[in-house]
C-alpha positions in Angstrom: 57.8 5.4 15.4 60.3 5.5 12.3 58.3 3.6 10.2 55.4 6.5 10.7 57.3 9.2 10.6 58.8 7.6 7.0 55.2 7.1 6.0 54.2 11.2 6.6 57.5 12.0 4.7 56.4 9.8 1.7 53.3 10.8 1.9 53.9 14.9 1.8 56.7 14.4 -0.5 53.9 12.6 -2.9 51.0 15.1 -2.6 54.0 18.4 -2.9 55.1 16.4 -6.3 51.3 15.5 -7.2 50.8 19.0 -6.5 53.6 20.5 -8.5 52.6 18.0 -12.0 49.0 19.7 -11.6 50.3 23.3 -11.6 52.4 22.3 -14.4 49.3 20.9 -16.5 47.4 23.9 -15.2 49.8 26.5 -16.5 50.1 24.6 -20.0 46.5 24.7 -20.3 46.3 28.1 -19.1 49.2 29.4 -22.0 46.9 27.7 -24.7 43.0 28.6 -23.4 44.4 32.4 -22.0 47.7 33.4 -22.8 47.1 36.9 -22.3 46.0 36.4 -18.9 48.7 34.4 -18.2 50.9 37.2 -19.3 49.7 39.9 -17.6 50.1 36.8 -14.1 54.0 36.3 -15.6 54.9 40.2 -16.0 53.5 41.4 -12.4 55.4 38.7 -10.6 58.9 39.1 -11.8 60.7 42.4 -12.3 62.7 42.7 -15.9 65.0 43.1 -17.5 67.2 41.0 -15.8 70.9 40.8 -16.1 72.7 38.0 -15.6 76.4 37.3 -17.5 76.1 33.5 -15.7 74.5 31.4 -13.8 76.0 32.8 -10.3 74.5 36.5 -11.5 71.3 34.8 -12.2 71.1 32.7 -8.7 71.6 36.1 -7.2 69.1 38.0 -9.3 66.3 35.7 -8.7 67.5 35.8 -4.7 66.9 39.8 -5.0 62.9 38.8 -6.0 62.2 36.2 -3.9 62.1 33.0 -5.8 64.5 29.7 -6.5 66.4 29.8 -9.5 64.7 27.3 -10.6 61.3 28.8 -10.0 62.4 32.1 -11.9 63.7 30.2 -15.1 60.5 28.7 -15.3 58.6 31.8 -15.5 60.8 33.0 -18.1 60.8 30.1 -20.3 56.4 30.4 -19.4 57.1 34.0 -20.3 59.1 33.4 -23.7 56.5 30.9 -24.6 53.7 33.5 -24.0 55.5 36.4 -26.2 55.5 33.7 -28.8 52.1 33.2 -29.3 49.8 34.0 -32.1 47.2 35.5 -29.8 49.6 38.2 -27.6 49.0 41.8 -28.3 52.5 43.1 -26.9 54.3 45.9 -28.4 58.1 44.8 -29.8 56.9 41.1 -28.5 59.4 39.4 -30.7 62.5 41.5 -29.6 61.2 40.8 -25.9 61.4 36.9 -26.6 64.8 37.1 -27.9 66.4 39.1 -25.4 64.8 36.2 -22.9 66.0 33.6 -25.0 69.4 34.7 -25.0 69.4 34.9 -21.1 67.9 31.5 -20.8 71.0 30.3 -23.1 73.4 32.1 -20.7 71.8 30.6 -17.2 71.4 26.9 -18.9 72.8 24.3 -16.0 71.8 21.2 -17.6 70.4 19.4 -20.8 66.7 19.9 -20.2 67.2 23.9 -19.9 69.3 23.8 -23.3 66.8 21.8 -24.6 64.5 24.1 -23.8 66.1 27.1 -25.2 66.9 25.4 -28.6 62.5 24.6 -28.6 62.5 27.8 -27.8 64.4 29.0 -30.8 62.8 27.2 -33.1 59.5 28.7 -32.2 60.7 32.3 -32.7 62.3 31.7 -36.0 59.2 30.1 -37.3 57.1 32.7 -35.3 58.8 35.9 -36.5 60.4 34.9 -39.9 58.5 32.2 -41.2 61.9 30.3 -42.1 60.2 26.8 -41.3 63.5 24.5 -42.3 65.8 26.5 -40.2 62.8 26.4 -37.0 62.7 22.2 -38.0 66.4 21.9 -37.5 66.6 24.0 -34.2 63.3 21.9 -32.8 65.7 18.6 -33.9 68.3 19.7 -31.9 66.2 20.2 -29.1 65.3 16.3 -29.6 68.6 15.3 -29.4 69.8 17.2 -26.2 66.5 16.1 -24.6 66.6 13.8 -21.5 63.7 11.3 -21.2 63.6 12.2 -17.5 60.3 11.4 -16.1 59.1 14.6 -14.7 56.3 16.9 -15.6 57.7 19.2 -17.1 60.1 16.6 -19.4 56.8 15.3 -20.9 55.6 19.2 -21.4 58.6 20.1 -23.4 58.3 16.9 -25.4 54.6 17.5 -26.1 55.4 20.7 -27.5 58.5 19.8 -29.8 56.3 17.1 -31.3 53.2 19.1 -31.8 55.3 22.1 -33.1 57.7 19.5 -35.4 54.2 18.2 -36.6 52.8 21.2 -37.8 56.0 23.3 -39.5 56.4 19.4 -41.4 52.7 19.5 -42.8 53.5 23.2 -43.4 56.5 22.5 -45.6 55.1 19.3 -47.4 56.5 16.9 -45.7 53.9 14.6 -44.6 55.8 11.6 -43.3 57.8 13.0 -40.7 54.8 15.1 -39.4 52.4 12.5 -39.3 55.4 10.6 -37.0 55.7 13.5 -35.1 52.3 13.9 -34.6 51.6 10.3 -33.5 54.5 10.9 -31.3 52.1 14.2 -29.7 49.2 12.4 -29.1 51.4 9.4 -27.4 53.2 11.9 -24.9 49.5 13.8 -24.1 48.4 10.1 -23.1 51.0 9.3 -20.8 50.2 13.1 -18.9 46.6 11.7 -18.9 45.0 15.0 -18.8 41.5 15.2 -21.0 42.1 19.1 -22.0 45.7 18.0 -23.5 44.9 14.5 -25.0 41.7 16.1 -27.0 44.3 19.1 -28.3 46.5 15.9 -29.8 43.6 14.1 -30.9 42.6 17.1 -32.9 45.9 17.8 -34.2 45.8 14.6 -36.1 42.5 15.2 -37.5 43.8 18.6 -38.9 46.9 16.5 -40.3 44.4 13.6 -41.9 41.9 16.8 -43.3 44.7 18.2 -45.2 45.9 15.3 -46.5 42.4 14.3 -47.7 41.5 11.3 -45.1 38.3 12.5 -44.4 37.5 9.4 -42.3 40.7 9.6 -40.3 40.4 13.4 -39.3 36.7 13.1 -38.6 37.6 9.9 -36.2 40.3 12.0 -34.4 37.9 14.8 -34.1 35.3 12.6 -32.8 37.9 11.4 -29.5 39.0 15.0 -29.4 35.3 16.3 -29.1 34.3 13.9 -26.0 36.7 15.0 -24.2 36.0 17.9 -24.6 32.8 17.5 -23.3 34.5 16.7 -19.8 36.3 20.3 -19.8 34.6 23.8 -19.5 37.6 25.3 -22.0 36.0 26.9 -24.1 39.3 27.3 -26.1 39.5 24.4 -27.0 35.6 24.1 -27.9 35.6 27.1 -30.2 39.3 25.3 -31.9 37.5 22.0 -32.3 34.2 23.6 -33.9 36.5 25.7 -36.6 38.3 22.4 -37.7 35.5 20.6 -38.0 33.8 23.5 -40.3 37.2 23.0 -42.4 36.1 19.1 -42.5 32.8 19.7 -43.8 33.8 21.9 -46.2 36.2 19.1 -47.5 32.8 17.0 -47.6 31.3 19.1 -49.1 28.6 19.7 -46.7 28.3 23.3 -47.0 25.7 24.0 -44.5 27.1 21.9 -42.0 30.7 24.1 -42.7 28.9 27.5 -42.4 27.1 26.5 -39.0 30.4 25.3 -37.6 32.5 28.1 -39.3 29.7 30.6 -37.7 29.5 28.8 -34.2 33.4 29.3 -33.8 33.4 32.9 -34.8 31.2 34.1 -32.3 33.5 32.2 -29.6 36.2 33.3 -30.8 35.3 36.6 -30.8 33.9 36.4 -26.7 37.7 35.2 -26.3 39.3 38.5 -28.3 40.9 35.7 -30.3 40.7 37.7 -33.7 43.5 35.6 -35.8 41.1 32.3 -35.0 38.6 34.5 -35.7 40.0 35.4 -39.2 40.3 31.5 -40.3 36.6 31.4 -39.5 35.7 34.1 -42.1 38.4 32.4 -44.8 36.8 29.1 -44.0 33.3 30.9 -45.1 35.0 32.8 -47.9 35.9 29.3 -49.4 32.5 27.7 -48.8 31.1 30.6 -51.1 34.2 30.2 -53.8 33.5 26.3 -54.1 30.2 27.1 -54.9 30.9 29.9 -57.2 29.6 32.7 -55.4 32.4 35.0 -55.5 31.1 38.0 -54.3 30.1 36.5 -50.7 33.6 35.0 -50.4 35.0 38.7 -51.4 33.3 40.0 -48.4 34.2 37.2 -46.1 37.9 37.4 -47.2 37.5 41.6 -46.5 36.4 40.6 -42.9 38.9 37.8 -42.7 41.8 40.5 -43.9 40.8 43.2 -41.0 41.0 41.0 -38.5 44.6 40.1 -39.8 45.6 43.4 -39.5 44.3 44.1 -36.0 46.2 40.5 -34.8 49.4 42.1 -36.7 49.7 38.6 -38.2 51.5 39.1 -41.7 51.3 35.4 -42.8 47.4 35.3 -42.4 47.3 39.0 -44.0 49.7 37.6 -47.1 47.6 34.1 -47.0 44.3 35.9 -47.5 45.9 38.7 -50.1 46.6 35.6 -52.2 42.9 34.4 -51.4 41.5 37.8 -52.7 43.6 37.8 -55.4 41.6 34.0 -56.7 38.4 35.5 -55.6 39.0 38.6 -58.1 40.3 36.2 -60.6 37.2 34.5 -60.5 35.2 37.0 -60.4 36.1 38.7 -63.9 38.4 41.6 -62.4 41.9 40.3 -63.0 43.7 43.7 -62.4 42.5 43.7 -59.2 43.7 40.1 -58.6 47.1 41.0 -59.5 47.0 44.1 -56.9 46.7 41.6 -53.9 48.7 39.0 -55.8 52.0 41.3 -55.4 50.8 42.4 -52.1 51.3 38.9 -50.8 54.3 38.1 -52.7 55.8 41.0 -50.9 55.1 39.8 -48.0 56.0 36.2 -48.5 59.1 37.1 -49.5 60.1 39.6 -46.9 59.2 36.4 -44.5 60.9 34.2 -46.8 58.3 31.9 -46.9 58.4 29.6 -49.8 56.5 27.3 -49.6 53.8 30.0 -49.7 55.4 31.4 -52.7 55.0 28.8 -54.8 51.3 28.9 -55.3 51.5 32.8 -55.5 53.5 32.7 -58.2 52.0 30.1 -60.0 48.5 32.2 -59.7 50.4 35.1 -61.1 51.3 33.2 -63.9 47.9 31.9 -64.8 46.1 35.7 -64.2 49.1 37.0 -66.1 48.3 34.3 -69.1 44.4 35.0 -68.9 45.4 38.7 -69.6 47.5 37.8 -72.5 50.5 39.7 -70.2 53.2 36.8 -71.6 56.3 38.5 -70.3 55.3 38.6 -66.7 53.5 35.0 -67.0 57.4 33.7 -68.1 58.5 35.8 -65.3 56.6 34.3 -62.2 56.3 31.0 -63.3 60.3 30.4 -63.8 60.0 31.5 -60.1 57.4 29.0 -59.3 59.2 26.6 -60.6 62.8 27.3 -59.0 60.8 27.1 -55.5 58.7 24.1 -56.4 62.6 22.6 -57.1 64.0 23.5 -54.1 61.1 22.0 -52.0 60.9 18.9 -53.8 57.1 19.6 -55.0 56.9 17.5 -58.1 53.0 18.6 -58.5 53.8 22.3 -58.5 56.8 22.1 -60.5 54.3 20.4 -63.7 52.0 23.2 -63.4 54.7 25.8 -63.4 56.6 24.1 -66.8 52.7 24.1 -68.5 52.3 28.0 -67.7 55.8 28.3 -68.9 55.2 26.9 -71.8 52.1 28.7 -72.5 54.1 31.8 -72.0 57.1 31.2 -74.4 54.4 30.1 -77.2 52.9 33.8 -76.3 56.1 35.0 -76.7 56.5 32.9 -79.7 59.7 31.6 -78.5 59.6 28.6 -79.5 62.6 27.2 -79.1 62.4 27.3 -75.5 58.9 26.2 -75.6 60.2 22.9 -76.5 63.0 22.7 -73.9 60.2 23.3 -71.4 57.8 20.3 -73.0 60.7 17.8 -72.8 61.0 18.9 -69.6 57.5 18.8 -68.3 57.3 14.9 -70.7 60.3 14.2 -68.5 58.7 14.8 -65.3 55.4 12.9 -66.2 57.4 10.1 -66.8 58.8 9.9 -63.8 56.7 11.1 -60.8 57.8 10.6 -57.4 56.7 7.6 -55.4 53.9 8.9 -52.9 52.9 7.8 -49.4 49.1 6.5 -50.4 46.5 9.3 -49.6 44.1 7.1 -50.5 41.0 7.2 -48.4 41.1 3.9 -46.5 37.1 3.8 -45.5 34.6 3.5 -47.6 31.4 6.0 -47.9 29.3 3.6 -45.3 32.6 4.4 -42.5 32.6 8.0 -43.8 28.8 8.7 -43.0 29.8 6.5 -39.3 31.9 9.3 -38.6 30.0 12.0 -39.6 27.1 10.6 -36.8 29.5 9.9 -33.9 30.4 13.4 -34.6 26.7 14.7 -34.3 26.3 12.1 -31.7 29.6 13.2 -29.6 28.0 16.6 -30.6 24.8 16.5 -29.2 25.7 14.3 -26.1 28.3 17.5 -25.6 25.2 19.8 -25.8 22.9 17.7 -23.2 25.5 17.7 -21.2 25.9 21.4 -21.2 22.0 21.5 -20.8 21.9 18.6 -18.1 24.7 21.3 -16.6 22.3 24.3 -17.2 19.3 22.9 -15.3 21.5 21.3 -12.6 22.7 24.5 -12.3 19.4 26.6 -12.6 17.3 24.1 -10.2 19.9 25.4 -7.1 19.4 28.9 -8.1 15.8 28.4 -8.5 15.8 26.4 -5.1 18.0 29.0 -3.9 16.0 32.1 -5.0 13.1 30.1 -3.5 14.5 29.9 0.1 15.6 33.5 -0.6 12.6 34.8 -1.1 10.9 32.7 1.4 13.5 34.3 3.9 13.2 37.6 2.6 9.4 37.5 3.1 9.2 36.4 6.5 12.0 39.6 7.1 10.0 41.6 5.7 6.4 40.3 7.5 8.8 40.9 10.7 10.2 44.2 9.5 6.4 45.1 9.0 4.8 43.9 11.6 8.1 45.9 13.9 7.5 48.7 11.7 3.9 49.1 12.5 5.0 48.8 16.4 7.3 51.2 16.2 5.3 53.5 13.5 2.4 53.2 16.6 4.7 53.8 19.5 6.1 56.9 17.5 2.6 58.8 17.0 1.7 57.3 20.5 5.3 59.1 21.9 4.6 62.5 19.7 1.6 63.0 20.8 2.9 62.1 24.8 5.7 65.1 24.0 3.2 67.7 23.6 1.4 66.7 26.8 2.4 68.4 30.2 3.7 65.4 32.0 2.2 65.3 35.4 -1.8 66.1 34.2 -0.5 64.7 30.8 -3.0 67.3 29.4 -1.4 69.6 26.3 1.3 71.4 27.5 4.1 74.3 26.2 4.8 72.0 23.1 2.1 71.6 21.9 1.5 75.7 21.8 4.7 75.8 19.6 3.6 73.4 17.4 0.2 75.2 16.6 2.1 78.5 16.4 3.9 77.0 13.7 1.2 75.9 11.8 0.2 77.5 9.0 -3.4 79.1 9.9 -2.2 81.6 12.8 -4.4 82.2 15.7 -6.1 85.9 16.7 -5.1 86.2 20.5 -2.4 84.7 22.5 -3.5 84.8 25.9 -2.0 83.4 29.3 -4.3 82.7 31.7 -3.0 82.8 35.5 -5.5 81.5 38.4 -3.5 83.1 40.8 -4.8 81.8 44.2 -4.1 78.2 42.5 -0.4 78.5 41.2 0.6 76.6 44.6 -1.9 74.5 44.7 0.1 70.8 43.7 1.7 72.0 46.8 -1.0 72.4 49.2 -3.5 70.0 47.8 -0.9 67.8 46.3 -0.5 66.4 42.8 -4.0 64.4 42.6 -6.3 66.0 43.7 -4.8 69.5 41.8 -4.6 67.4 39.0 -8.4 67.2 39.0 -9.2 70.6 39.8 -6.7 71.6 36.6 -8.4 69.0 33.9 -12.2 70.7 35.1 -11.1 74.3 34.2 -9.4 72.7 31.3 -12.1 70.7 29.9 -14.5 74.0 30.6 -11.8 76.3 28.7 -11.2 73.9 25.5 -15.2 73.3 25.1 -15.9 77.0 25.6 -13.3 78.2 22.8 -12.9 75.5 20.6 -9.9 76.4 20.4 -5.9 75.2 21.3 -5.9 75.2 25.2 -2.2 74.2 27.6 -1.1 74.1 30.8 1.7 75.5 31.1 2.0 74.2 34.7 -0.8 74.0 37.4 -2.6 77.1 37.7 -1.2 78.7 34.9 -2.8 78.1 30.8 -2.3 79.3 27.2 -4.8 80.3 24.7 -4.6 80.0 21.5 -7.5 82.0 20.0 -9.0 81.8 16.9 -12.1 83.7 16.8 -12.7 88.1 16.3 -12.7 89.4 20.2 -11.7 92.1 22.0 -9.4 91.7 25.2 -11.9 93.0 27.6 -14.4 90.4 26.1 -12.0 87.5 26.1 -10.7 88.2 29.7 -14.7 88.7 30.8 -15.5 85.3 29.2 -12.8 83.6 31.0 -14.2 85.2 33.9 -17.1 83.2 34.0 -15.7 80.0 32.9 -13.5 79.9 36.3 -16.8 80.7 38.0 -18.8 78.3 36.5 -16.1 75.8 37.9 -16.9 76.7 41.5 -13.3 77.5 42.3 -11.9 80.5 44.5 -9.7 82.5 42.9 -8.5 86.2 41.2 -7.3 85.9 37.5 -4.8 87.6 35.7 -4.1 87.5 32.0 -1.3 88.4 29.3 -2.9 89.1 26.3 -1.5 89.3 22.6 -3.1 90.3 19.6 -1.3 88.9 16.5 0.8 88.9 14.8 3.0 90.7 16.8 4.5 92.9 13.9 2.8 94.6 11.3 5.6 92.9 8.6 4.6 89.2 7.7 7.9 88.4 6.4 9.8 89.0 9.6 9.4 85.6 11.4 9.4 85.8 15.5 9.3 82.4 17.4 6.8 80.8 19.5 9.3 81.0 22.3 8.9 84.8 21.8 5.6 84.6 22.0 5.2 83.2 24.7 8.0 85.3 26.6 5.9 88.6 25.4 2.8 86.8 27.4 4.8 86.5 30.1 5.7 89.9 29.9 2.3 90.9 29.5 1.0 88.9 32.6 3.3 90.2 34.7 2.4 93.4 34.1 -1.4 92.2 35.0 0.0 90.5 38.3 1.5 93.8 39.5 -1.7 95.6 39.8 -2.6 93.4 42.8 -4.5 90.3 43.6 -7.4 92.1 45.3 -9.4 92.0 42.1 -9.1 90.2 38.1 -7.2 92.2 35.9 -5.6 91.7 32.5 -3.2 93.8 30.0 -2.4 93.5 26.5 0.4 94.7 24.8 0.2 95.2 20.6 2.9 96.7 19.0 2.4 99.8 16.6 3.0 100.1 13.2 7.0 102.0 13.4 7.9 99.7 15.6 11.4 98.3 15.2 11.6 94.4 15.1 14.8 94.9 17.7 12.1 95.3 20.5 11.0 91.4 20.2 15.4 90.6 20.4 17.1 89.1 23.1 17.2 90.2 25.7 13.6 90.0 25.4 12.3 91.7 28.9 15.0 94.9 28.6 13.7 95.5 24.9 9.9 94.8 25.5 10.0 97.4 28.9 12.4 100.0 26.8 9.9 99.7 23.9 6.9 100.5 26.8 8.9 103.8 27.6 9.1 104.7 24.0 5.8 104.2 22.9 6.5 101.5 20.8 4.2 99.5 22.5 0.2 99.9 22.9 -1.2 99.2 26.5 -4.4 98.2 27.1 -5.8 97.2 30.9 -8.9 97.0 33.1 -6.7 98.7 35.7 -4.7 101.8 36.4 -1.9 101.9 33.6 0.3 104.6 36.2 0.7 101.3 38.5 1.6 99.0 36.2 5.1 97.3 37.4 7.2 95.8 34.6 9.5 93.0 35.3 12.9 94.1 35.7 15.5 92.3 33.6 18.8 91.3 34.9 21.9 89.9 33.5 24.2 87.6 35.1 26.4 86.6 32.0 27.8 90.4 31.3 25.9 90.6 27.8 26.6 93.5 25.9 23.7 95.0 24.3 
C-alpha cells in the first residue's frame, strides 16, 4: 500500500513539474512570437503599482491579489521583459520597466532573482540608452551571480544572457566573445529541447556568421534553423528567418533571391503589426537597389523604412536609416541633402551615446564634407571619427579617418600637420592588429550546397504547409459534404412537413368557415366575403320559421339533410355566397340588381320547390349601409342590422311570409350603427333615420327591445 501511494505522489509530482517546464517554454515563446498579447495577459492579471519596501511587504501584497510570491515575481520579471521589447507600443514603457526593476531589486531572496534583476538591467540600459559596454558589464554580472540550478526557468535566464551577451558583443565589434556567447545560446536552447527555441539559436548564429562574412556558416545555421521551423506554426519566427536569409542573399549577391525573401517577410511582418521588423525589410531592399546602383529605388525604400521607424518610436533604427539616406543622397549627386540626414543621425547617436554607430557617421561626414571641398568640417568630423575608432579599438576605421584627415589638412593647406597624420596612418599600416581569420572556410561547390538545402529545407517547409492545407481542406470538404448531405435530407423533411402542414392549414381554413354540425358555410365565412373587396348588393337573412326547431324534433341527421337541399337549391339559384347560420336560419350575400319584394318572392319559390312546410321571414339590407364609403362598419354589424331587420319581419306573425328591409337615408348619423346596436337602430326607426319597406302592415311592426344588464352609459 505505501509503495503505491509513493508511486501516485512521484508520479503527480512529475506531470505538476512537467507541467510547470511547458508553461515556462510556452510563455518564453509567447514573449518572442506575441509580446503584446502577452502584455495585455500580464497587465489584467496583477494590479500595479505595487509597493513593497521588503520582501515581507511584498509577501503580503501578492497575498492581497491572490497569488504566491513566487508566482507574482514571475509575472513581473515576464512583465519587465515585455516593456523591454522592441515590438511594445506602451506609453512611458521604459520608466514602467525601471520602476519594476527597482522593486524586483528590493524583493530579491536569493541569487537567481538578483541574477535576474542585474539581466534585467542590462537589457534596459542597452534598450533605452544604447550604452552597450555598460548593458555587457551588467549582463556579466548576472553570469557571475547565476546558479546552475537545473530548473526551467535557470536554463531560460541563461538562454537569454547568452543570446543578449551575443548580440550587444557583435554590436560593439567584438567578435570573439559573441561568437562564445552565442555557441553558449544555441547549447543552453538544446538542452530545453524545444524546436521553436533551438531554431531561434540556430538562426542567431547564422546572423553572427552573415556579418562576419561566412557565408557558408550562416547559411548552414539557417538551414537547421529553417527545418525546424517547419515543425512549428510560429509564424514569428518564419517571417524572422525569411528577413535574415534576404540579408544572406544580398551578401551573395543574389539579388532576386534577396528581394523575394526581403518582400515575403514584409508582408508577415506587417499581418503581425511588427513595423520595426518591418522597417529592416524595406532597408534590406533599399541596399539591394544601392549595390546595384540604383539610388533612387533605395531612396524610396529607405523613406518607407524611416516611417515605419517613426511609428515603432525606435530612435536607433530612425538614426541607422538617417545615416542610410544620407549614402543614398551621396550617391545620388545631392550631397546637401546627404549632410541634412547625416546631422540628423549624429544627433541622435549621440543623445543615445552610441559610438560605435558614430564612427561611420562621422567618417561619411568627412568624405561628403571632402567631396564638397568643405575642408574645415571634413578636419572637424574625422578627428571625431577617429577619437571613437580609438576608444573602440577599430584599427580599420581609425586608417580611413587619418586618410580623410589628411586630405583635409592638405585642403587646408596645413601641411605640417598633414604629415603628422601620414606618419601616423604609415604607423598603423605597419602594424595592424592580429585578426581572428574571417576567412571563408568552404569553398564555392559547399557554398552552392548550402544555398540548395536552403531551397530544399525551403520547399519541403512549403509541402509541408500544402500537405497541411489539403489535410486540412479534405475534412472540411468531407465535412461540408456530410453537411450538406444532412442539411438536405432536413430540408426534404422540412418540405415534405411543410407541405403537410401547408395542406392541413388550407384543409383547417376552409373547415373554420364551415358551420360545424352540417359542415356547410357558416357565419365566418359571411365575414370573410364581406371583407372582400367586391361588396355585395343585398344582405339578406333568411328564416324558415316552422324549421328553426327542427334538429330538435327530427334530430341532427335527418335536419341535416333537409338544411343541405334548401342549401344546394339557394346557392345554385343565386350564384351567389349562401350560410347557415344555424338550422333553419341562412344568409345571403347578394350580388345581382333586385328589389326586396323580388328577392323575398324568389326565395319564395325556392323553399317551395323543396317540398317543405313552412312560413318565411326575411331581414333584408341594401348596401352599403351608409351613404359615406370611407366610414367602415363591420360584418358583425351587418349581420346584427339583419337581425334587427328579421325580427321586425317575425313580429308581424307566422300566419303568412313576410319580409322588411331597413336602408338608411342619406342625413343619417353613423352613431345609429354604434353599440348598443338594437337601442340606436329602433331610436333611429322613431326618427326617421331609417327607411322601412315590408309586405305587411308597418303600424304592427314590433321592434326588439334592447336591454342592458352591465349598467352602460350611453
Amino acid at each position: 500500500m505505501r509503495a503505491s501511494l509513493f508511486f501516485v505522489s512521484f508520479f503527480l509530482m512529475f506531470s505538476w513539474s512537467s507541467a510547470n517546464a511547458q508553461d515556462d517554454i510556452a510563455l518564453e515563446i509567447k514573449l518572442n512570437e506575441d509580446p503584446t498579447q502577452l502584455y495585455e495577459e500580464l497587465i489584467s492579471s496583477i494590479t500595479l503599482p505595487i509597493d513593497a519596501a521588503n520582501i515581507e511587504e511584498f509577501k503580503r501584497a501578492a497575498k492581497a491579489q491572490g497569488y504566491e510570491p513566487q508566482a507574482l515575481k514571475n509575472k513581473l520579471q515576464l512583465l519587465t521583459r515585455v516593456y523591454l521589447d522592441t515590438s511594445t507600443k506602451v506609453q512611458n514603457k521604459y520608466l514602467h520597466s525601471e520602476k519594476l526593476i527597482a522593486l524586483l531589486e528590493r524583493v530579491s531572496e536569493n541569487d537567481f532573482d538578483k541574477s535576474y534583476v542585474n539581466a534585467l538591467k542590462g537589457r534596459h540600459i542597452g534598450r533605452s540608452k544604447s550604452d552597450y559596454t555598460t548593458a555587457i558589464k551588467f549582463y556579466n554580472k548576472s553570469i557571475k551571480l547565476f546558479n546552475e540550478e537545473n530548473t526551467t526557468q535557470s536554463r531560460i535566464l541563461k538562454i537569454v544572457i547568452h543570446k543578449n551577451l551575443g548580440t550587444l558583443h557583435r554590436l560593439i565589434r567584438q567578435d570573439k566573445p559573441a561568437q562564445q556567447h552565442l555557441n553558449r545560446y544555441r547549447e543552453s536552447a538544446y538542452e530545453l529541447k524545444n524546436n521553436y527555441l533551438i531554431a531561434q539559436a540556430e538562426s542567431a548564429l547564422g546572423h553572427f556568421y552573415n556579418r562576419q562574412g561566412q557565408l557558408a556558416l550562416a547559411l548552414q545555421h539557417y538551414s537547421e534553423a529553417l527545418r525546424l521551423s517547419n515543425k512549428e506554426n510560429k509564424p514569428f519566427l518564419k517571417a524572422n528567418l525569411k528577413l535574415k536569409l534576404a540579408r544572406v542573399y544580398r551578401d551573395l549577391k543574389s539579388w532576386d533571391e534577396a528581394l523575394i525573401y526581403a518582400d515575403e517577410a514584409s508582408k508577415d511582418f506587417k499581418k503581425l503589426n511588427k513595423e520595426g521588423y518591418q522597417s529592416s525589410c524595406m532597408t534590406v531592399m533599399a541596399m539591394v537597389h544601392a549595390n546595384q546602383g540604383q539610388w533612387n529605388q533605395a531612396i524610396d525604400y529607405y523613406l518607407t523604412a524611416q516611417q515605419l521607424d517613426l511609428e515603432s518610436e525606435n530612435l536607433t533604427s530612425q538614426a541607422l536609416n538617417y545615416h542610410n539616406l544620407g549614402e543614398a543622397y551621396f550617391h545620388n549627386g545631392n550631397p546637401q541633402y546627404a549632410l541634412e540626414f547625416l546631422f540628423k543621425s549624429n544627433a541622435l547617436f549621440l543623445e543615445r551615446k552610441s559610438k560605435h554607430y558614430l564612427v561611420y557617421n562621422e567618417l561619411l561626414i568627412a568624405e561628403v564634407a571632402l567631396a564638397q571641398k568643405e575642408f574645415s568640417l571634413a578636419d572637424k568630423h574625422s578627428v571625431l571619427a577617429l577619437s571613437n575608432a580609438v576608444a573602440l579599438s577599430l584599427h580599420d576605421e581609425q586608417i580611413k579617418a587619418l586618410q580623410y584627415r589628411s586630405q583635409a589638412l592638405r585642403g587646408l593647406e596645413d601641411f605640417s600637420q598633414a604629415f603628422e597624420v601620414l606618419d601616423k596612418l604609415i604607423l598603423l599600416n605597419q602594424n595592424p592588429p592580429e585578426k581572428a581569420s574571417t576567412v571563408e572556410p568552404f569553398a564555392a561547390s559547399v557554398l552552392t550546397e548550402q544555398k540548395l538545402k536552403i531551397q530544399l529545407t525551403q520547399l519541403k517547409g512549403q509541402q509541408n504547409e500544402l500537405n497541411t492545407q489539403v489535410a486540412r481542406s479534405r475534412i472540411l470538404l468531407i465535412t461540408a459534404f456530410t453537411l450538406t448531405f444532412l442539411l438536405t435530407l432536413l430540408g426534404l423533411n422540412l418540405w415534405r412537413r411543410a407541405k403537410s402542414l401547408t395542406s392541413e392549414l388550407t384543409e383547417a381554413r376552409l373547415q373554420s368557415v364551415n358551420e360545424p354540425i352540417t359542415g356547410l358555410p357558416g357565419y365566418r365565412g359571411f365575414t370573410n366575403e364581406l371583407n372582400a373587396k367586391v361588396k355585395p348588393s343585398y344582405i339578406a337573412l333568411l328564416s324558415l320559421t316552422d324549421l328553426l326547431d327542427d334538429d330538435l324534433s327530427q334530430g341532427v341527421q335527418n335536419n341535416t339533410e333537409s338544411i343541405k337541399l334548401i342549401f344546394n337549391q339557394l346557392s345554385s339559384s343565386f350564384n351567389s355566397g349562401v350560410y347557415l347560420i344555424r338550422p333553419g336560419l341562412f344568409l345571403l350575400n347578394i350580388h345581382e340588381s333586385t328589389t326586396p319584394s323580388a328577392l323575398f318572392e324568389r326565395c319564395k319559390k325556392i323553399t317551395s320547390s323543396c317540398d317543405i312546410k313552412t312560413t318565411i321571414h326575411m331581414g333584408i339590407l341594401p348596401l352599403p349601409l351608409l351613404a359615406d364609403l370611407d366610414i367602415k362598419i363591420s360584418p358583425k354589424t351587418h349581420f346584427g342590422t339583419a337581425q334587427f331587420a328579421l325580427t321586425g319581419a317575425l313580429s308581424l306573425g307566422k300566419d303568412k311570409d313576410y319580409f322588411v328591409m331597413l336602408k338608411s337615408l342619406n342625413f343619417a348619423p353613423p352613431a345609429i350603427f354604434s353599440t348598443p346596436l338594437f337601442l340606436h337602430l329602433e331610436k333611429g326607426v322613431k326618427r326617421g333615420l331609417l327607411k322601412i319597406e315590408t309586405n305587411g302592415d308597418k303600424t304592427q311592426l314590433s321592434w326588439p327591445k334592447w336591454k342592458s344588464h352591465e349598467n352602460i352609459d350611453i
